[in-house]
N, CA, C and O atoms as a MOPAC input file, in Angstrom:
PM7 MOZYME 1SCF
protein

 N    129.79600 1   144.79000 1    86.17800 1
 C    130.79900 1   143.75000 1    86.08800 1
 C    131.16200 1   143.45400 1    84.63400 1
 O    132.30100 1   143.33500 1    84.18200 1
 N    129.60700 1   143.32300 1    83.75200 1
 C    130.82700 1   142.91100 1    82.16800 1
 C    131.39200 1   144.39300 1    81.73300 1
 O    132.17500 1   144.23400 1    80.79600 1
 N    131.32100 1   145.16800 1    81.93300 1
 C    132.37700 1   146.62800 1    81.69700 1
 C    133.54200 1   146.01700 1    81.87900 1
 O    134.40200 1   145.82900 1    81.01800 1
 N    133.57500 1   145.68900 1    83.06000 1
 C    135.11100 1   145.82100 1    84.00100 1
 C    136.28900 1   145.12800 1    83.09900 1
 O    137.46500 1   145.49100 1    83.07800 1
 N    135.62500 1   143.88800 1    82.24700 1
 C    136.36500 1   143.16900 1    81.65800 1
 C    136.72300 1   143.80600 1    80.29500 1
 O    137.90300 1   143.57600 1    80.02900 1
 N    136.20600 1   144.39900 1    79.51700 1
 C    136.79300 1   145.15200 1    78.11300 1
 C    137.49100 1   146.17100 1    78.71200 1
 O    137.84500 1   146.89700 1    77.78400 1
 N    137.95900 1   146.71200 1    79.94200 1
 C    138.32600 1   147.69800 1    80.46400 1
 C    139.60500 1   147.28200 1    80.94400 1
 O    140.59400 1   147.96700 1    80.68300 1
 N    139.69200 1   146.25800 1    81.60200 1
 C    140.69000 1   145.94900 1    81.63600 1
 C    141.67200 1   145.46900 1    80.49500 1
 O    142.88900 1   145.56300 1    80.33600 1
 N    140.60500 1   144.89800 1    79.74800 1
 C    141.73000 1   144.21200 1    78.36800 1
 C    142.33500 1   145.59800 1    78.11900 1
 O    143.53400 1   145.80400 1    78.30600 1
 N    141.32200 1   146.73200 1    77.61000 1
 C    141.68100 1   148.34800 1    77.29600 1
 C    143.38900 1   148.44700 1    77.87200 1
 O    144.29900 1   148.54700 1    77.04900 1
 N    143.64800 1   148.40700 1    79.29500 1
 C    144.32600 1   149.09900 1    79.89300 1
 C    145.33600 1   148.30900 1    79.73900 1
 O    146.47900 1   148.76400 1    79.72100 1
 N    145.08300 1   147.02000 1    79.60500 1
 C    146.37400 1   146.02600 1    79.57900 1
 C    147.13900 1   146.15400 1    77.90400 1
 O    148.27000 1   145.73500 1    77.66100 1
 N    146.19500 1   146.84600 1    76.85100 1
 C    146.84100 1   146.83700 1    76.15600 1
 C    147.68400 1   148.18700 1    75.81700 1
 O    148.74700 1   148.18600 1    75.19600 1
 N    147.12700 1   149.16300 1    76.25400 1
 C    147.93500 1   150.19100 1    76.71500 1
 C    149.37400 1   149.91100 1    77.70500 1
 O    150.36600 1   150.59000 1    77.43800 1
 N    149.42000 1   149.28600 1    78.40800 1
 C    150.23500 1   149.16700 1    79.24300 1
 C    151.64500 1   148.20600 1    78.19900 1
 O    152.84100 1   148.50100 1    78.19200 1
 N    151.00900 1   147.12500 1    77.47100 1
 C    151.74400 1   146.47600 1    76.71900 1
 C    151.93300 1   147.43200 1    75.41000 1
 O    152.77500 1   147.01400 1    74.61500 1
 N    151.35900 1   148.50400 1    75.10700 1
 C    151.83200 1   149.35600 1    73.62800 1
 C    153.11400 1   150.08200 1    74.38000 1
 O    154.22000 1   149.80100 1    73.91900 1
 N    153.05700 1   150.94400 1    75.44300 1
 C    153.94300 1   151.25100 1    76.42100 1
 C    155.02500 1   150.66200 1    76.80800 1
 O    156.10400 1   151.23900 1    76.67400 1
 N    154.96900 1   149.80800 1    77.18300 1
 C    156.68300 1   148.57800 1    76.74500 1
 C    156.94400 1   148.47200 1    75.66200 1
 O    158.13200 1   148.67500 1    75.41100 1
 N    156.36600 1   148.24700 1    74.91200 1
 C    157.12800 1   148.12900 1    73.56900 1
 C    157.71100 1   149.44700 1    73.07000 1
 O    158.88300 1   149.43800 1    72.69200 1
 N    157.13600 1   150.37500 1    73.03900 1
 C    157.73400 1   151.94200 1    72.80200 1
 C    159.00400 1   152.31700 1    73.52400 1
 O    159.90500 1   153.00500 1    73.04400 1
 N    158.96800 1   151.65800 1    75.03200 1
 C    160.63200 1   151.88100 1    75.81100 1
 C    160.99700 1   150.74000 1    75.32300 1
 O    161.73700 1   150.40700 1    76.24800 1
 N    161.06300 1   149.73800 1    74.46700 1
 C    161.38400 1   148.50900 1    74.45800 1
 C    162.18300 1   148.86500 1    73.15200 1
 O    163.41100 1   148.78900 1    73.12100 1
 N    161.29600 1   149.32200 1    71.89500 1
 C    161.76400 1   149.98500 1    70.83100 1
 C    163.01800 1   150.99100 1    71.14300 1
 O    164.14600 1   150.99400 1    70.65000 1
 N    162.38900 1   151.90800 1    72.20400 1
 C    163.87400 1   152.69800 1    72.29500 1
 C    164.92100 1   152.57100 1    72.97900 1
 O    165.76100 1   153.46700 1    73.05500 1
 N    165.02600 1   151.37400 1    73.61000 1
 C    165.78300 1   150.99100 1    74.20400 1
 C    166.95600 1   149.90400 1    72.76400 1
 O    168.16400 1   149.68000 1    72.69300 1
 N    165.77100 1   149.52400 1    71.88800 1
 C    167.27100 1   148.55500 1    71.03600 1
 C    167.36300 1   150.01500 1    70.22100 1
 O    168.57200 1   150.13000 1    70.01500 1
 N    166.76400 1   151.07300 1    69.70800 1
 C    167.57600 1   152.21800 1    69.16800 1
 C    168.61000 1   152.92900 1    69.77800 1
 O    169.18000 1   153.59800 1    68.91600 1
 N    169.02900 1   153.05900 1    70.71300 1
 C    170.27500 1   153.24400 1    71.99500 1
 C    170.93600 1   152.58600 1    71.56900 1
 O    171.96700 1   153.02300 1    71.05900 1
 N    170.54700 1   150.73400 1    71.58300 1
 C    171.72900 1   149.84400 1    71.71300 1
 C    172.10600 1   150.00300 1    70.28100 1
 O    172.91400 1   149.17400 1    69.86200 1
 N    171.67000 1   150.92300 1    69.43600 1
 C    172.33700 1   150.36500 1    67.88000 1
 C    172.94800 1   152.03200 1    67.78100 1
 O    173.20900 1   152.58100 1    66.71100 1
 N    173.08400 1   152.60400 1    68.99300 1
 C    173.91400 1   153.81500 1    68.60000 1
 C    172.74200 1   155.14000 1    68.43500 1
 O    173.27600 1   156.08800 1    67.86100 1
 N    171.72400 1   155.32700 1    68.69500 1
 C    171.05400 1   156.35500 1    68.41800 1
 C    170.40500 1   157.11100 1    69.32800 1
 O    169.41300 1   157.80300 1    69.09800 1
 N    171.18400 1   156.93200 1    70.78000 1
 C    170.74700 1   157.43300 1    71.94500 1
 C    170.95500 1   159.43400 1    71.38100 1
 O    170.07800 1   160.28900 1    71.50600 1
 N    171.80200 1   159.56100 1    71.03000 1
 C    172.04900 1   161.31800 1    70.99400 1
 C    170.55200 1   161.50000 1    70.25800 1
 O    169.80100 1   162.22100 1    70.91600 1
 N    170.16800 1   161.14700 1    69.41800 1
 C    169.11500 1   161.08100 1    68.30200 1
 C    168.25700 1   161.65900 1    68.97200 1
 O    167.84900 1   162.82000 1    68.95300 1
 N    167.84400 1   160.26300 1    69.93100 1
 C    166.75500 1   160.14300 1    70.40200 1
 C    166.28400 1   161.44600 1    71.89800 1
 O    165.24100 1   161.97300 1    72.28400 1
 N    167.92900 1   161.48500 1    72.36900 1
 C    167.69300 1   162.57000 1    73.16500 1
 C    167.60200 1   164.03100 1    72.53900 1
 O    167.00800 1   164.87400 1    73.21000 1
 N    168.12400 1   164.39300 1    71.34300 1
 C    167.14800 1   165.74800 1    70.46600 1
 C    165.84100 1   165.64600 1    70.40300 1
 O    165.02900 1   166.54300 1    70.63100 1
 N    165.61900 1   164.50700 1    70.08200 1
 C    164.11700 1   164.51700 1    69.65200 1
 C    163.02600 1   164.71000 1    71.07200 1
 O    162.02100 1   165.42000 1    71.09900 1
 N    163.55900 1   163.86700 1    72.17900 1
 C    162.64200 1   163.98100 1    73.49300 1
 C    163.09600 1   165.48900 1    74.04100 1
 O    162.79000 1   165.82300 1    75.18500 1
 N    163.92600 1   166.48000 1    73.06400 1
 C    164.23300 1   167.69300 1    73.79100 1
 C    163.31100 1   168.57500 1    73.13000 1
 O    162.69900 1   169.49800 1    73.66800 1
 N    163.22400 1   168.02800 1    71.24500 1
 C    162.28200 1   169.02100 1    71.12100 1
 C    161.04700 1   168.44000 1    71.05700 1
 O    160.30600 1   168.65900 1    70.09900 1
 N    160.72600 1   167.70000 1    71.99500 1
 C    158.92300 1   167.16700 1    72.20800 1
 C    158.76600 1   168.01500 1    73.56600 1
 O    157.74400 1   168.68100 1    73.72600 1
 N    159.57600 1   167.99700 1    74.35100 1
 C    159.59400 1   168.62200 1    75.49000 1
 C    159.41800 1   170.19900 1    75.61800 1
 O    158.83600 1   170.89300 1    76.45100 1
 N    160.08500 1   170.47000 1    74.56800 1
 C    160.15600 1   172.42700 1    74.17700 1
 C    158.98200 1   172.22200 1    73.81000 1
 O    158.26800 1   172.24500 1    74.81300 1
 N    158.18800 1   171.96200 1    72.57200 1
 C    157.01000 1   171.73400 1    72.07500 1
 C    155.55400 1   171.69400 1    72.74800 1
 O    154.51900 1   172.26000 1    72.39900 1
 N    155.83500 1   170.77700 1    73.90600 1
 C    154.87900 1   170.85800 1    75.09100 1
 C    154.71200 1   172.03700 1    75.83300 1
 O    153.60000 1   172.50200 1    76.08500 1
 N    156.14600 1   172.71700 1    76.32300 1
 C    156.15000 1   173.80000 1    77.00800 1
 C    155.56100 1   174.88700 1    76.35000 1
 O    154.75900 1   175.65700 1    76.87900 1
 N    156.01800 1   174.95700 1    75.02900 1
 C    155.30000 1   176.02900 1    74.57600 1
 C    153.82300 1   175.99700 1    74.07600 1
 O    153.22600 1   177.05900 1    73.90100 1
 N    153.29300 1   174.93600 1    73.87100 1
 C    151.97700 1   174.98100 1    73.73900 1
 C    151.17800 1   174.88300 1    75.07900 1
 O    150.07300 1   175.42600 1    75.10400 1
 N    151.65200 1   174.21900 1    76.23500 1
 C    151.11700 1   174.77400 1    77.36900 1
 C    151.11300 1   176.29800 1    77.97800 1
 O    150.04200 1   176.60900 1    78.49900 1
 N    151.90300 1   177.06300 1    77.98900 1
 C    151.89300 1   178.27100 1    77.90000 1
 C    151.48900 1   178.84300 1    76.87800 1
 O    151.35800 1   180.04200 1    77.12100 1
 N    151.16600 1   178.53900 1    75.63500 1
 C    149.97400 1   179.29100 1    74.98300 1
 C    148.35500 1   179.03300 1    75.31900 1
 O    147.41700 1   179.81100 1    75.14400 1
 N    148.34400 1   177.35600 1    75.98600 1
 C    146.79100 1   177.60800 1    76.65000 1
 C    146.43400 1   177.76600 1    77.68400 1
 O    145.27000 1   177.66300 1    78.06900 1
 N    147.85800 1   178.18800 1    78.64000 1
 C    147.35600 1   178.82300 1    79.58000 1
 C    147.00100 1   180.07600 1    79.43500 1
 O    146.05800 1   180.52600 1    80.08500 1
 N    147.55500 1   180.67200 1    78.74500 1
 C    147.47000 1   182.21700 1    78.04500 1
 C    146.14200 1   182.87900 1    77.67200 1
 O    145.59200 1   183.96800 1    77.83600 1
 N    145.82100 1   181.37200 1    76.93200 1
 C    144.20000 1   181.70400 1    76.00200 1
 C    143.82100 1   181.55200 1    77.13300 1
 O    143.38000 1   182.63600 1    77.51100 1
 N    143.72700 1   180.69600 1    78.02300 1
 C    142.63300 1   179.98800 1    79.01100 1
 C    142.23300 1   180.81500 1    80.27200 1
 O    141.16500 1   180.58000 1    80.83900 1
 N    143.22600 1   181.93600 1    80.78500 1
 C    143.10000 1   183.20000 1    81.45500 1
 C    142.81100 1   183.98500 1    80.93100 1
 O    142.33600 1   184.86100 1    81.65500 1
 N    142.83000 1   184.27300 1    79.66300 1
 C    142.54300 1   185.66600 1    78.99300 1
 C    140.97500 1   185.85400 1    79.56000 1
 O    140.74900 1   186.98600 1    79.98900 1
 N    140.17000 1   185.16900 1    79.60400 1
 C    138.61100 1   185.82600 1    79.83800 1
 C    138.38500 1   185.60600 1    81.02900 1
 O    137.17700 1   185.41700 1    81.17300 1
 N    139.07200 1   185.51300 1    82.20400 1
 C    139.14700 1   185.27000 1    83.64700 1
 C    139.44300 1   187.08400 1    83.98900 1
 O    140.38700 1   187.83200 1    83.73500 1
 N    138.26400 1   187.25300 1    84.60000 1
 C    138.57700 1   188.76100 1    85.95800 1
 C    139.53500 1   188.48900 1    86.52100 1
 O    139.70000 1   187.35400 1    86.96700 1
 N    140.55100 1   189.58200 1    86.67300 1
 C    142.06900 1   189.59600 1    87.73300 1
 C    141.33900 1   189.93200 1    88.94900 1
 O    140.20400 1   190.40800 1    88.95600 1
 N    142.34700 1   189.54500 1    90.42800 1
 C    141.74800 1   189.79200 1    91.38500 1
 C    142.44000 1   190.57200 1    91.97200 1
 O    142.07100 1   191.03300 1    93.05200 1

């Protein structure tokens, strides 16, 4: 039971860093910087893809084919 309580504060403040980040990008939109912002979530997105397919890559390499 005393876990539960620093655990929750934990999550609640995650949850509140998380609004503020769409909260932030939401007044960068309203001041005109939506195109911006959609390059940038395009190349976080490419970025991901390609580093997930490089560890899936590594991460099969020493796996027997069947």
């Amino acid at each position: 039971m005393t876990a539960l309580i620093p655990a929750l504060v934990i999550l609640t403040g995650f949850v509140l860093v998380g609004m503020g980040w769409w909260a932030f990008g939401q007044w960068l939109r309203s001041r005109g910087h939506g195109q911006k912002l959609d390059q940038l979530g395009a190349g976080v997105v490419g970025a991901k893809t390609a580093i997930s397919r490089f560890a899936c890559r590594i991460l099969s390499a020493g796996r027997p084919k069947n």
